[in-house]
The first five atom37 places (N, CA, C, CB, O) and aatype in JSON, in Angstrom:
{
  "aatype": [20, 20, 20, 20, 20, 20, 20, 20, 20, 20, 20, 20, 20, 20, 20, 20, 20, 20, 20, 20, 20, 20, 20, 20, 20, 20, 20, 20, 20, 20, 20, 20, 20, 20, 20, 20, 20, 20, 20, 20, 20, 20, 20, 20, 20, 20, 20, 20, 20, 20, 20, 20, 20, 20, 20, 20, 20, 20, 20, 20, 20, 20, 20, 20, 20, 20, 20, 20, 20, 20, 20, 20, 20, 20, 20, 20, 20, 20, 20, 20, 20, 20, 20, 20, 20, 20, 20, 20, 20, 20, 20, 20, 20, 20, 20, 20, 20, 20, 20, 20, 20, 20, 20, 20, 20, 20, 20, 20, 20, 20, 20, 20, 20, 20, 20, 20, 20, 20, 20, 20, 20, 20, 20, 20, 20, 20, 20, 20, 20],
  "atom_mask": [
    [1, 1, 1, 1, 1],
    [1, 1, 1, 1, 1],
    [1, 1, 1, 1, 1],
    [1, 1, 1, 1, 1],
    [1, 1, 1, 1, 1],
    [1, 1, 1, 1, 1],
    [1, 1, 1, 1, 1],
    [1, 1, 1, 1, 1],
    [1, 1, 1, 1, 1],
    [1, 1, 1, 1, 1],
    [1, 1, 1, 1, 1],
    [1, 1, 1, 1, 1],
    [1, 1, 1, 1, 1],
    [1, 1, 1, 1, 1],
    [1, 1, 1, 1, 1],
    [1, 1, 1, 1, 1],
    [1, 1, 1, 1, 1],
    [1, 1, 1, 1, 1],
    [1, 1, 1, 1, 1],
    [1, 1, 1, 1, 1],
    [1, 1, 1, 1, 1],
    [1, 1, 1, 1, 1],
    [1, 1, 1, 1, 1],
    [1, 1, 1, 1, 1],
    [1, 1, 1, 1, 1],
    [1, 1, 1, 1, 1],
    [1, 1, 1, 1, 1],
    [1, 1, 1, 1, 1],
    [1, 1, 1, 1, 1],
    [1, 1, 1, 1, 1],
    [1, 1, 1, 1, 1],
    [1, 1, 1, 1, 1],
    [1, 1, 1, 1, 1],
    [1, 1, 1, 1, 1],
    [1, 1, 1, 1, 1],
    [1, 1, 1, 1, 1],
    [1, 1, 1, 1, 1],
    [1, 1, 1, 1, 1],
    [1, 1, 1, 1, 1],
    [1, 1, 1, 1, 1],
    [1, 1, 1, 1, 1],
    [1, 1, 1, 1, 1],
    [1, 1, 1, 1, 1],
    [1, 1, 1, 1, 1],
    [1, 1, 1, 1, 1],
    [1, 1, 1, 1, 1],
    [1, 1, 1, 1, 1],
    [1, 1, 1, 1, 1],
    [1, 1, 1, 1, 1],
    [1, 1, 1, 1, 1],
    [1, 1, 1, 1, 1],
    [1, 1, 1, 1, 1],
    [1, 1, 1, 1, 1],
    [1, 1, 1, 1, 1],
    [1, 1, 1, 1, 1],
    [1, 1, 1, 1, 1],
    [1, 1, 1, 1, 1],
    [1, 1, 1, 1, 1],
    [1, 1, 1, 1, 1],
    [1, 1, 1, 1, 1],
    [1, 1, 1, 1, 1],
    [1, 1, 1, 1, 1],
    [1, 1, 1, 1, 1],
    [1, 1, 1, 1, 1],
    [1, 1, 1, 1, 1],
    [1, 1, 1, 1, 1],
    [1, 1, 1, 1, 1],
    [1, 1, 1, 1, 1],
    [1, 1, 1, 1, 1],
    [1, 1, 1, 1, 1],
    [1, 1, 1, 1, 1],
    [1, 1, 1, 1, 1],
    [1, 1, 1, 1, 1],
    [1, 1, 1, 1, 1],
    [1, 1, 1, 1, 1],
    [1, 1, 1, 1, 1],
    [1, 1, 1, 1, 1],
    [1, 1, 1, 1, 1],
    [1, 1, 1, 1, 1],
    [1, 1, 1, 1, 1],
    [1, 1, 1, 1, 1],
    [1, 1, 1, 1, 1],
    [1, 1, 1, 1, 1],
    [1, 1, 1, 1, 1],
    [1, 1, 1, 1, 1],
    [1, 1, 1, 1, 1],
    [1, 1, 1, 1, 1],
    [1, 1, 1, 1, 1],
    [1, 1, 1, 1, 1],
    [1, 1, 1, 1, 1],
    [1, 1, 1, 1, 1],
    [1, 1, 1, 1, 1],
    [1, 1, 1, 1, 1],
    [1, 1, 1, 1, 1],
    [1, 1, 1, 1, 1],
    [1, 1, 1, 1, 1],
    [1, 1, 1, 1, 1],
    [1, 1, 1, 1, 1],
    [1, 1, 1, 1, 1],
    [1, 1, 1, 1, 1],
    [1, 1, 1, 1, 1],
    [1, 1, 1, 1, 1],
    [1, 1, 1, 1, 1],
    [1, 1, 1, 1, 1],
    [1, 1, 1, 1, 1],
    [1, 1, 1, 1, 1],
    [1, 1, 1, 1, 1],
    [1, 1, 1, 1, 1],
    [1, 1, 1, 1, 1],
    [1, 1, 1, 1, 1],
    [1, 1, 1, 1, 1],
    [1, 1, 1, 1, 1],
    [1, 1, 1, 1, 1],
    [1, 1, 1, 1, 1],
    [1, 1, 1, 1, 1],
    [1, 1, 1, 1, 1],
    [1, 1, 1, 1, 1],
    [1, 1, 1, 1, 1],
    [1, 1, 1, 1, 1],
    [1, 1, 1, 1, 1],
    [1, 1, 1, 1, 1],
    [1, 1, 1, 1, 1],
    [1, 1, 1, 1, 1],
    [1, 1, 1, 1, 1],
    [1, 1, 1, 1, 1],
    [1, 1, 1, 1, 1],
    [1, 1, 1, 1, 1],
    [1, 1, 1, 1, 1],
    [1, 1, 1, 1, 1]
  ],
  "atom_positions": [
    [[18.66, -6.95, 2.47], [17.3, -6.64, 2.92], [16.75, -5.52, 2.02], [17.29, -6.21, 4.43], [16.5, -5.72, 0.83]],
    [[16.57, -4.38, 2.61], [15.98, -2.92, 1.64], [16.8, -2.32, 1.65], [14.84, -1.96, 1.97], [17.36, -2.09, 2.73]],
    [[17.2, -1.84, 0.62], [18.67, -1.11, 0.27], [17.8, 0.17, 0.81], [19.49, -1.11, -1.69], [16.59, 0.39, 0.92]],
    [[19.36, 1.15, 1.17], [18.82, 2.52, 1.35], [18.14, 3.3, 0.81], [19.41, 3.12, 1.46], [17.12, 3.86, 1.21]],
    [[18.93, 3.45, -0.62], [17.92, 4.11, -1.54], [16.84, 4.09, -1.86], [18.06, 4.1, -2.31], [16.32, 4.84, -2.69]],
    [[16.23, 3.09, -1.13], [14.42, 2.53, -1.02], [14.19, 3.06, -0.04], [13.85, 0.92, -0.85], [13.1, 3.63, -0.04]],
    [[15.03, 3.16, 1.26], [14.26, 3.79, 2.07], [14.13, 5.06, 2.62], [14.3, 3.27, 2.76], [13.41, 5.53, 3.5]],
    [[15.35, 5.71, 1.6], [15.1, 6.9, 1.95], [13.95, 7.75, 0.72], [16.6, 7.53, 2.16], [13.6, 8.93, 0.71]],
    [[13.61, 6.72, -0.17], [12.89, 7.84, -0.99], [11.47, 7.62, -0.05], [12.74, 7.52, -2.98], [10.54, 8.26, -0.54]],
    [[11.23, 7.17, 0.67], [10.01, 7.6, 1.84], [10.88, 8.08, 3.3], [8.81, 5.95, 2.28], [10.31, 7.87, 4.38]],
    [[12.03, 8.62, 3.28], [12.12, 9.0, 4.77], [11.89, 7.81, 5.8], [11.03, 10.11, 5.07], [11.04, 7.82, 6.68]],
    [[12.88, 6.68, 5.52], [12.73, 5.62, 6.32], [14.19, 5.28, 6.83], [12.02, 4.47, 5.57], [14.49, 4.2, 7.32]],
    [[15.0, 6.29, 6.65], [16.48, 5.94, 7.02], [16.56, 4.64, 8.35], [17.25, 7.57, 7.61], [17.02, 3.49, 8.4]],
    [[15.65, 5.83, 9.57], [16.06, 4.93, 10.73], [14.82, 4.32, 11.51], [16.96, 5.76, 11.77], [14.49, 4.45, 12.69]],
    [[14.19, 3.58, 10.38], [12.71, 2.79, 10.69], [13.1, 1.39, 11.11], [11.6, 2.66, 9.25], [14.23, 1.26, 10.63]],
    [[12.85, 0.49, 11.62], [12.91, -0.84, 11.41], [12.29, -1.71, 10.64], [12.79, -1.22, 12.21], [11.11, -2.03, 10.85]],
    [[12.94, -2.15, 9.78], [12.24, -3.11, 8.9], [12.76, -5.02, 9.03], [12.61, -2.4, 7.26], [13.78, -5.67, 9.26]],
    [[11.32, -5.26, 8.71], [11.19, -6.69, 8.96], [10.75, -7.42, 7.85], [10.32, -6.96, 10.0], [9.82, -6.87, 7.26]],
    [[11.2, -8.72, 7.28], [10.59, -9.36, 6.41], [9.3, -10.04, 6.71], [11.4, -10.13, 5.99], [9.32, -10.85, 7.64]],
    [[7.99, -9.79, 5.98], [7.13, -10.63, 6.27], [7.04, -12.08, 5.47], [6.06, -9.91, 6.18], [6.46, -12.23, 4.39]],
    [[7.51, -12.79, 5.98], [7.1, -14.32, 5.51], [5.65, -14.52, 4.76], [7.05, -15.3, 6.89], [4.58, -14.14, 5.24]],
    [[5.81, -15.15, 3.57], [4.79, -15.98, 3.17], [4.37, -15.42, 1.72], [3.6, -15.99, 4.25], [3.58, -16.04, 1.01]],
    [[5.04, -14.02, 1.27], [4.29, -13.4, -0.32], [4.76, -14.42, -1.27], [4.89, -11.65, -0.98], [5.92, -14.78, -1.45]],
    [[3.73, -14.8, -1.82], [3.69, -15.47, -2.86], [4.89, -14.95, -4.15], [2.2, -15.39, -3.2], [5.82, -15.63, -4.57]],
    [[4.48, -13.43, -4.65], [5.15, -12.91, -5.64], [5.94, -11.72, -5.35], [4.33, -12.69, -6.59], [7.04, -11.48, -5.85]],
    [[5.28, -10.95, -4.46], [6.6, -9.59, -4.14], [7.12, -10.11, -2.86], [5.96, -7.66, -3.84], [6.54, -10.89, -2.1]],
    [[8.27, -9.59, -2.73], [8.9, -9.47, -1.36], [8.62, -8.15, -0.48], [10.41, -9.58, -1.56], [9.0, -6.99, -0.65]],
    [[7.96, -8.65, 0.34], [7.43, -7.87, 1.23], [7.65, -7.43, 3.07], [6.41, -8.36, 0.98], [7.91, -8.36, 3.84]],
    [[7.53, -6.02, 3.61], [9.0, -5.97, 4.37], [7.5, -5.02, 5.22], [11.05, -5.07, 3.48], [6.54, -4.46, 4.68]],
    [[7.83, -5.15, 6.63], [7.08, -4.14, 7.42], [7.7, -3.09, 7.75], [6.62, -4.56, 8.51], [8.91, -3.32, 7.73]],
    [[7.41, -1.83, 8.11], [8.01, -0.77, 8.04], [7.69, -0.53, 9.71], [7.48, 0.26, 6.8], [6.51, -0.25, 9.94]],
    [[8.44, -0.58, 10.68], [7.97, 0.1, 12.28], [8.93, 1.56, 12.4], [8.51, -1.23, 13.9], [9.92, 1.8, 11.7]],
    [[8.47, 2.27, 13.24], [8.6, 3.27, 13.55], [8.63, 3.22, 15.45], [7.55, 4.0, 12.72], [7.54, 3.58, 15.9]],
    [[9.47, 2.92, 16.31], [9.0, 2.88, 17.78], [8.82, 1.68, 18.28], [7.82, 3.53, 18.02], [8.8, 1.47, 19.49]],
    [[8.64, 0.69, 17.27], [7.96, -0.6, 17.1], [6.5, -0.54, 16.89], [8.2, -1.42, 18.25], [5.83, -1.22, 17.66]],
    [[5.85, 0.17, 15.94], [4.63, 0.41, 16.17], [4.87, -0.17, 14.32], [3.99, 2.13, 16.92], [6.06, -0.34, 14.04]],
    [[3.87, -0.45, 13.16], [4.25, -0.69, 11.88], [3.31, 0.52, 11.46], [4.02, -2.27, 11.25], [2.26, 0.92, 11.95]],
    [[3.89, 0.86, 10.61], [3.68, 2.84, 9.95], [3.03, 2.03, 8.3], [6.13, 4.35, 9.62], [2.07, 2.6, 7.76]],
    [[3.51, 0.97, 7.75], [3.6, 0.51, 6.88], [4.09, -1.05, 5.92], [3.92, 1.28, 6.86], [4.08, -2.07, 6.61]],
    [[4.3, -1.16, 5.14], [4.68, -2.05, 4.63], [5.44, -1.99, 2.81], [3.53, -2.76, 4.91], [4.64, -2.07, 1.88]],
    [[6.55, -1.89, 2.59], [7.22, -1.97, 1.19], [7.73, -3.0, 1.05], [8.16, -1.09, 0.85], [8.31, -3.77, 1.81]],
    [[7.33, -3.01, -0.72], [7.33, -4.04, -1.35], [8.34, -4.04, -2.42], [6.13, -4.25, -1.72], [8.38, -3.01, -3.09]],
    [[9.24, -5.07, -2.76], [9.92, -4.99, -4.01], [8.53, -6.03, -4.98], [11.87, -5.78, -3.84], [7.66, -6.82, -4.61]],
    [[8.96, -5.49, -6.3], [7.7, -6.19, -7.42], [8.44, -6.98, -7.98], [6.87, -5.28, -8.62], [9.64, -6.93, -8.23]],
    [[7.74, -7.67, -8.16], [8.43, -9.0, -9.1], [8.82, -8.55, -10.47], [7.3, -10.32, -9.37], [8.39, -7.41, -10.63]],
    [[9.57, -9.05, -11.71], [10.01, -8.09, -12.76], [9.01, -8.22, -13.3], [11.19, -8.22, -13.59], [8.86, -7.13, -13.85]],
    [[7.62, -9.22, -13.72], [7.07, -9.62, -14.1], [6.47, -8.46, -13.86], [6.88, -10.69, -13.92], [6.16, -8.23, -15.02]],
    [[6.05, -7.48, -13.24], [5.35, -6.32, -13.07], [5.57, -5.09, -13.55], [5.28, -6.16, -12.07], [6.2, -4.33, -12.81]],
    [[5.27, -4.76, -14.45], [5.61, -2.63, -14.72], [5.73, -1.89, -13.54], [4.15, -1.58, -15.52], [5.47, -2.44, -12.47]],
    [[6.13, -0.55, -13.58], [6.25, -0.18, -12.7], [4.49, 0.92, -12.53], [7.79, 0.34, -12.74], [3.88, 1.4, -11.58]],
    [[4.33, 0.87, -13.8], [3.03, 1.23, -13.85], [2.18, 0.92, -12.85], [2.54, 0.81, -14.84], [1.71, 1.75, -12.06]],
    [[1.88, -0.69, -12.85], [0.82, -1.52, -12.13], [0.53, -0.34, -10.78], [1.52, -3.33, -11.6], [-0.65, -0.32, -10.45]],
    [[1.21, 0.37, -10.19], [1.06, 1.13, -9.01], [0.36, 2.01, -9.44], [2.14, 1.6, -8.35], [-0.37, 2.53, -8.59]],
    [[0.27, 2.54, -10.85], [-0.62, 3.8, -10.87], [-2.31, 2.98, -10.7], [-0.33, 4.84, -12.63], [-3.18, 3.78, -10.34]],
    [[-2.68, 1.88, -10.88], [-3.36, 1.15, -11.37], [-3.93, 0.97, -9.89], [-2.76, 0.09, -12.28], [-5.06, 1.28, -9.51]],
    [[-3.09, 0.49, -9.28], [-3.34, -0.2, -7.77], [-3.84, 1.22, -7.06], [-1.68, -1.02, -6.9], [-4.75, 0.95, -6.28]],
    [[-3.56, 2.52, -7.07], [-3.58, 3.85, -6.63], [-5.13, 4.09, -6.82], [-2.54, 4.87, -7.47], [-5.98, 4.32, -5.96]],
    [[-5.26, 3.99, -8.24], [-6.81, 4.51, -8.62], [-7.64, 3.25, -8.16], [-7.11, 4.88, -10.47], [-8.63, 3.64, -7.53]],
    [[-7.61, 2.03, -8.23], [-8.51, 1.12, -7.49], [-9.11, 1.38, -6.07], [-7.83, -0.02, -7.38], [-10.25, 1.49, -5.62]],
    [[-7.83, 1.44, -5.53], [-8.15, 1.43, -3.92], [-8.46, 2.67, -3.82], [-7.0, 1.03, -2.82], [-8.99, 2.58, -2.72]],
    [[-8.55, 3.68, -4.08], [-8.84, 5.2, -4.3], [-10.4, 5.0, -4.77], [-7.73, 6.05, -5.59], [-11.06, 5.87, -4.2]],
    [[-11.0, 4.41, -5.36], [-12.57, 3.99, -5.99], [-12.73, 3.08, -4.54], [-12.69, 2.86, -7.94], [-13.73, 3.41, -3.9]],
    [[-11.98, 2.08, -3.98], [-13.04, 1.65, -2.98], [-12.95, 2.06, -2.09], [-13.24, 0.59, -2.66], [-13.92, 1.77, -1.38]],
    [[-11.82, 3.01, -1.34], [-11.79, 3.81, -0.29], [-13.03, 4.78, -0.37], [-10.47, 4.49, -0.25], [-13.68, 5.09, 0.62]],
    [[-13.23, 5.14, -1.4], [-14.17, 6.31, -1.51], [-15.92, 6.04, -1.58], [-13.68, 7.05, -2.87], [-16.76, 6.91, -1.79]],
    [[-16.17, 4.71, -1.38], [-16.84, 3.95, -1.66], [-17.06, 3.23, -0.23], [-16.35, 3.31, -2.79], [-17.87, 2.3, -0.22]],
    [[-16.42, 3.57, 0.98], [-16.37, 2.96, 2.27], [-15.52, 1.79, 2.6], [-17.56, 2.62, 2.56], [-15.35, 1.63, 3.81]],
    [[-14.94, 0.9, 1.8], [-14.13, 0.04, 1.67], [-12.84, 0.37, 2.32], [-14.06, -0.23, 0.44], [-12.23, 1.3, 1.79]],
    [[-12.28, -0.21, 3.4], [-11.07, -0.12, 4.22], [-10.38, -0.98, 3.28], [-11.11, -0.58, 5.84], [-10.72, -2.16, 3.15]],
    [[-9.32, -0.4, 2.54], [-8.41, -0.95, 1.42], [-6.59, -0.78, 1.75], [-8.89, 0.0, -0.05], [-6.44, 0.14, 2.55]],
    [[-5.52, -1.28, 1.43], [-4.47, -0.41, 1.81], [-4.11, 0.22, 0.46], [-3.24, -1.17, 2.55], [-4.26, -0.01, -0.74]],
    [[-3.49, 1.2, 1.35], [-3.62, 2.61, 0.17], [-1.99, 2.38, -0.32], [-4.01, 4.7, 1.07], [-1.2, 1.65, 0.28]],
    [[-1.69, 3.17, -1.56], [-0.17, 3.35, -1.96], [0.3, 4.75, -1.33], [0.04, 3.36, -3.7], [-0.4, 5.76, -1.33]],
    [[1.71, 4.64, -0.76], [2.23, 5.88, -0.29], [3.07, 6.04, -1.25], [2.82, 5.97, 1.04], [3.75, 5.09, -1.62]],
    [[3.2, 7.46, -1.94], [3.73, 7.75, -2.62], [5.2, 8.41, -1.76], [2.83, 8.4, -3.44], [5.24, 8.69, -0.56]],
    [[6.43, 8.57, -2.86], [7.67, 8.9, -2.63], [7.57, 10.3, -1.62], [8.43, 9.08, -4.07], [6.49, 10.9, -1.63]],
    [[8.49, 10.74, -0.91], [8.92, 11.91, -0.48], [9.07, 12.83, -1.64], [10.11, 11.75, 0.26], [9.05, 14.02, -1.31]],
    [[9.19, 12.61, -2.78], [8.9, 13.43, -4.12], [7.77, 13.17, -4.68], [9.82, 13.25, -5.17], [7.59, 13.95, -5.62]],
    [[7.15, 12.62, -4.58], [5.62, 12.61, -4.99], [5.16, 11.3, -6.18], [5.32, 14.27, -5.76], [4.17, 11.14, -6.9]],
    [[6.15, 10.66, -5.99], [6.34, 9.19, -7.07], [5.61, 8.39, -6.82], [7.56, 8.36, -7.1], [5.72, 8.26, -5.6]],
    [[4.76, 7.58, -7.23], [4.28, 5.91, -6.79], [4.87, 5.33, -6.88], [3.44, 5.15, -7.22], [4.2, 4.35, -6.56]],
    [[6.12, 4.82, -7.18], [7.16, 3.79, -6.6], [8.58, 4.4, -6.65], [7.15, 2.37, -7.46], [8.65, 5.53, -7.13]],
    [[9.58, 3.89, -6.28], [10.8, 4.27, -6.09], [12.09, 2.98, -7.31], [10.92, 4.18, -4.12], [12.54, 1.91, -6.9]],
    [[12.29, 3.42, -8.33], [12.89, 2.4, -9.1], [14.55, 2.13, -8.41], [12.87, 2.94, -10.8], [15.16, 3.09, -7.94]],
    [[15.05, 0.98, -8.43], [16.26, 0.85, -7.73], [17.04, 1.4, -8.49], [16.68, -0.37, -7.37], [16.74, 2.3, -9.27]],
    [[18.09, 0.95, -8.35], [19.45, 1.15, -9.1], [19.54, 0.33, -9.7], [20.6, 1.27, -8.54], [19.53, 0.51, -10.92]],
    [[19.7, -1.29, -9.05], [19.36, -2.43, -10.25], [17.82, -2.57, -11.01], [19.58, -3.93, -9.53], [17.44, -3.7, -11.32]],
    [[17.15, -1.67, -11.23], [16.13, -2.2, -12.27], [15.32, -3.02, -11.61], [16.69, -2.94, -13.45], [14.91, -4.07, -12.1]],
    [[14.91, -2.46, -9.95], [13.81, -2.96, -9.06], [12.8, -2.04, -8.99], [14.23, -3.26, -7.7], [12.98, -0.86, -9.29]],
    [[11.88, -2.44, -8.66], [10.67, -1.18, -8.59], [10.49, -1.88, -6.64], [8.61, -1.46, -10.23], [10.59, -2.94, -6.02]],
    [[10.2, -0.36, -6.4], [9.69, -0.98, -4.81], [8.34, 0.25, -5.29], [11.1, -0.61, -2.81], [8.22, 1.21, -6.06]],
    [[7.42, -0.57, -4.18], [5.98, 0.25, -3.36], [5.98, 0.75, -2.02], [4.77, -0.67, -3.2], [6.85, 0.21, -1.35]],
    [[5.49, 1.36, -1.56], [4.63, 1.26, -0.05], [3.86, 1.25, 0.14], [4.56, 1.79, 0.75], [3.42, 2.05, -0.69]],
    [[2.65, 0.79, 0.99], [1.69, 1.12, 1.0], [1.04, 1.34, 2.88], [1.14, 0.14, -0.02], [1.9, 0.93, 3.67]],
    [[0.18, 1.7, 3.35], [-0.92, 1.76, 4.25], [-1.61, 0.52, 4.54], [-1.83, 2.64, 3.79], [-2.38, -0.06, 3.78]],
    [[-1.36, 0.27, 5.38], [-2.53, -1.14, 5.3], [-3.6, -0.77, 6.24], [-1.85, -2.85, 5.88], [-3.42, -0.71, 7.46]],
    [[-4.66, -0.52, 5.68], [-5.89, 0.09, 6.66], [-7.08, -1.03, 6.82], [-6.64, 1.59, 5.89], [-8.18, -0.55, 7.08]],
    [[-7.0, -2.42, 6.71], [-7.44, -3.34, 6.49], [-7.58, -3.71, 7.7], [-6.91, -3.98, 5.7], [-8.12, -4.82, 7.7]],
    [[-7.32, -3.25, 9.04], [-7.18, -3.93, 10.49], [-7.26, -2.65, 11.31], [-5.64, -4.88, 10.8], [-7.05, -2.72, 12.52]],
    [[-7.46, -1.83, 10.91], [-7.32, -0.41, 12.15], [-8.64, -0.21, 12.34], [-6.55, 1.26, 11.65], [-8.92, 0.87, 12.86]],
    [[-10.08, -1.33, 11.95], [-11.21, -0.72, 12.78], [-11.63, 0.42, 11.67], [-10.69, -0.05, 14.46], [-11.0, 0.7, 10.65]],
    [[-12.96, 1.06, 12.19], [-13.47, 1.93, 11.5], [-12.96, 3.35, 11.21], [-14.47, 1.96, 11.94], [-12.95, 4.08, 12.2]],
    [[-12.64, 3.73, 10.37], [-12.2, 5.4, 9.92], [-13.09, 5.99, 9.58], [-11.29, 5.71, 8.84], [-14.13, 5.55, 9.1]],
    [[-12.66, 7.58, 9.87], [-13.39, 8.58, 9.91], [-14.05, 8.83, 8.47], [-12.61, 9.65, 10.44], [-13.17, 8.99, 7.62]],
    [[-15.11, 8.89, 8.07], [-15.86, 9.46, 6.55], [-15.57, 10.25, 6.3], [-17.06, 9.72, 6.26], [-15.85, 11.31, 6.86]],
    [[-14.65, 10.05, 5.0], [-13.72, 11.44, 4.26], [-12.37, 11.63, 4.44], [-14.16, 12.82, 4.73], [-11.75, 12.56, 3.93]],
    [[-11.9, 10.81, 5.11], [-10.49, 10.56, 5.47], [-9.44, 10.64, 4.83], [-10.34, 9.63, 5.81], [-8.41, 11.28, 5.05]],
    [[-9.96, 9.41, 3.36], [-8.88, 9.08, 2.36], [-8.74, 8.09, 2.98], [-7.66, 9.91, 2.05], [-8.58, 7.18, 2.17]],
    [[-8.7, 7.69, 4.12], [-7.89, 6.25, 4.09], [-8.62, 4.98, 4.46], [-6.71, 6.28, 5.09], [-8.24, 4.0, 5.1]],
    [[-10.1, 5.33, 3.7], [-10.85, 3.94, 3.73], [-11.63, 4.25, 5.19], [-9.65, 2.35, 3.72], [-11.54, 5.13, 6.05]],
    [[-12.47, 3.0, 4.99], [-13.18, 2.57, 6.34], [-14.56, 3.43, 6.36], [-12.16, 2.94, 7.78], [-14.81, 4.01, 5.3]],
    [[-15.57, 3.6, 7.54], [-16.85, 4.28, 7.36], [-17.67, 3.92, 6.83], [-16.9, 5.17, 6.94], [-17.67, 2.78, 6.36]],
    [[-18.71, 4.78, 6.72], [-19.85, 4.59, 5.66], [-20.78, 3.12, 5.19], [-19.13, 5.01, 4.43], [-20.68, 1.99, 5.66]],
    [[-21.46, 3.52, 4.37], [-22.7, 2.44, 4.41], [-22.06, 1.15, 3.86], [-24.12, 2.91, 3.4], [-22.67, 0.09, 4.02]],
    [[-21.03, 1.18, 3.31], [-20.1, 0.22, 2.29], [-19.09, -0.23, 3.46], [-19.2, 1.15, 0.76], [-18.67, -1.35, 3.19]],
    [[-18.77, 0.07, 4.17], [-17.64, -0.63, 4.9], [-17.45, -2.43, 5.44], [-17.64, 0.21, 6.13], [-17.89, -3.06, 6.4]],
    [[-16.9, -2.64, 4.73], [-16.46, -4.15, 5.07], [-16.97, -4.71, 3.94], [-17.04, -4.9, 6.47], [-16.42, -5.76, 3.6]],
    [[-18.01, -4.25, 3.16], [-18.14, -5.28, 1.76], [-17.73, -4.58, 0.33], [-19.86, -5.81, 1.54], [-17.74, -3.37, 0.1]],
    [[-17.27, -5.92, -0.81], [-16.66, -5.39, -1.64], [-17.6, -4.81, -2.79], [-15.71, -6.27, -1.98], [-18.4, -5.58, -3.33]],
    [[-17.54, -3.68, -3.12], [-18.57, -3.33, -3.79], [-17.77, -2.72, -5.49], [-19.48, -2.14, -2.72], [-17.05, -1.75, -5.71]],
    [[-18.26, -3.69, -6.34], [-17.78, -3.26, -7.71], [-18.45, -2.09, -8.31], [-17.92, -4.36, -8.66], [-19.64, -1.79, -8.19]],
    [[-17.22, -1.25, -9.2], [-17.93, -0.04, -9.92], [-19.27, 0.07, -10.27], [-17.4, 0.16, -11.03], [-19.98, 1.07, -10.36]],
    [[-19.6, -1.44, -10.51], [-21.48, -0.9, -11.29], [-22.81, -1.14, -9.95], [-22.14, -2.55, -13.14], [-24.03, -1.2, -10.03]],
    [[-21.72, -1.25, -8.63], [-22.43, -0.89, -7.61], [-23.1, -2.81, -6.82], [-23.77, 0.43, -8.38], [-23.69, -3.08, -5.78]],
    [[-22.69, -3.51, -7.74], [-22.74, -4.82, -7.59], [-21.65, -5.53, -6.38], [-22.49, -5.31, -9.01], [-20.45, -5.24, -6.37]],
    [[-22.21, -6.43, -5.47], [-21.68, -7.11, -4.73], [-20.7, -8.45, -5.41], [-22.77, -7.42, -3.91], [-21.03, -9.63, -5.36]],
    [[-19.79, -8.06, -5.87], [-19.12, -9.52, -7.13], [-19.16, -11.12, -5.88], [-16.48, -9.03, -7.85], [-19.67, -12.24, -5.96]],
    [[-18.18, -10.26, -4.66], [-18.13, -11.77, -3.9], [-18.68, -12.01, -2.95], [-17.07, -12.21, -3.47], [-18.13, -12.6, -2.02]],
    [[-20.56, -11.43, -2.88], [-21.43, -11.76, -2.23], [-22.22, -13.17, -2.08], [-21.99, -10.96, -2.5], [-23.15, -13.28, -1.28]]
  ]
}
């Protein structure tokens, strides 16, 4: 399943994790806490840098800020955007703020504002209107 060393570089020793069925390309795992889900980590396909997360960070960071309820990347208990395995895996985490309803303006974690619910590209254009 998720090796430890994935889960402790977010402080997930004694979380429950679940596979979510159906990712096309990463393997993807829910993170509960109580039974409540705190989150979701991902192993990346190799086909991916480990980069791509700095990438995915500043996106959703432009549409969060922009009113867009996006899920965000959680960075490491050391301050990392991903956690590299031991075998030469990259894992993520992220926030999924895509279903929690409206958030507070200024939050960081998406939602609010005059933009909320549509996708609005950098030059201020509606692309999949």
């Amino acid at each position: 399943m998720v090796p430890g060393d994935v889960l402790a570089a977010w402080g997930w020793q004694t979380a429950e994790i679940a596979l979510l069925p159906g990712g096309l390309v990463n393997a993807t795992y829910v993170v509960r806490q109580g039974g409540e889900p705190i989150a979701v980590i991902q192993r990346l396909h190799p086909v991916f840098g480990a980069e791509v997360n700095l990438d995915i960070e500043a996106v959703t960071a432009h549409l969060a800020a922009r009113g867009l309820i996006t899920p965000r990347l959680l960075r490491t208990r050391d301050g990392r955007a991903w956690h590299a395995h031991e075998r030469a895996r990259v894992a993520r985490a992220q926030l999924d703020r895509r279903h929690d309803g409206p958030r507070r303006a200024g939050s960081g974690l998406g939602g609010g504002g005059r933009h909320a619910g549509r996708a609005v590209s950098p030059r201020g254009r509606r692309p999949f209107a």
